[in-house]
N, C-alpha and C positions, 0 to 999 in steps of 0.2 A: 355604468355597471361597475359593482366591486366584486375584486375577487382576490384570494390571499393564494400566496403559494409558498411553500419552504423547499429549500435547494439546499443541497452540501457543494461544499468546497473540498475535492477530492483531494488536491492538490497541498491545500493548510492541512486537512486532518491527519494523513500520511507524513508530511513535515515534521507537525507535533509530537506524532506519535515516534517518530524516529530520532527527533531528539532527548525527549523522556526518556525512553532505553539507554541512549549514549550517554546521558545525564547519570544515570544509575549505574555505568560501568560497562553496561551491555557494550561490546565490541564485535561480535557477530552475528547478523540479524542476519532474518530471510524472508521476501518477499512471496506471499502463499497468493494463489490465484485459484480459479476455476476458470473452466468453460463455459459454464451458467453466466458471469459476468459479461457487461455488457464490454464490447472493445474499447469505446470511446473514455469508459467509466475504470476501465481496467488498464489502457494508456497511462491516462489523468495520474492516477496512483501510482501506475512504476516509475514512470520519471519523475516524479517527487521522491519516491526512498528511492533510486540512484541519487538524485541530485543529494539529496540528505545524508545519504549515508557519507557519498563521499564531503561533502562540507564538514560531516564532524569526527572525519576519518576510521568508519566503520573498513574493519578487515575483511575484504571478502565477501561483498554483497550477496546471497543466494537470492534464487527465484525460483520458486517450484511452483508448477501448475497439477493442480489435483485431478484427477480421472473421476471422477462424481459415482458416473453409472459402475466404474469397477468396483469403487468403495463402500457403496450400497447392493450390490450383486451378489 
């Protein structure tokens, strides 16, 4: 039986993405989430921008989690 499947790496993509910005100057990021994500998928991700941010000394890590149904209501 063949079968293909494609995966992300939540963990690299979030890394990448955090040190591009730091690369560019950016010094203070934020972490944006929903409730719609999945935990496991939403984990994965903030502990890579913590880890990242602080590896390439971002100021002040935020984290914001969006209210979905307020923001559509």
């Amino acid at each position: 039986m063949r079968s293909d499947c494609v995966t992300v790496d939540e963990s690299k993509g979030l890394g990448i993405a955090v040190r591009h910005l730091a690369e560019l100057g950016h010094e203070r990021l934020a972490y944006l989430t929903s409730t719609l994500v999945e935990e496991h998928t939403n984990r994965a991700r903030h502990e890579s921008f913590l880890r990242e941010c602080e590896r390439v000394g971002c100021a002040e890590p935020t984290t914001i989690t969006l209210d979905v149904e307020a923001v559509l209501a």
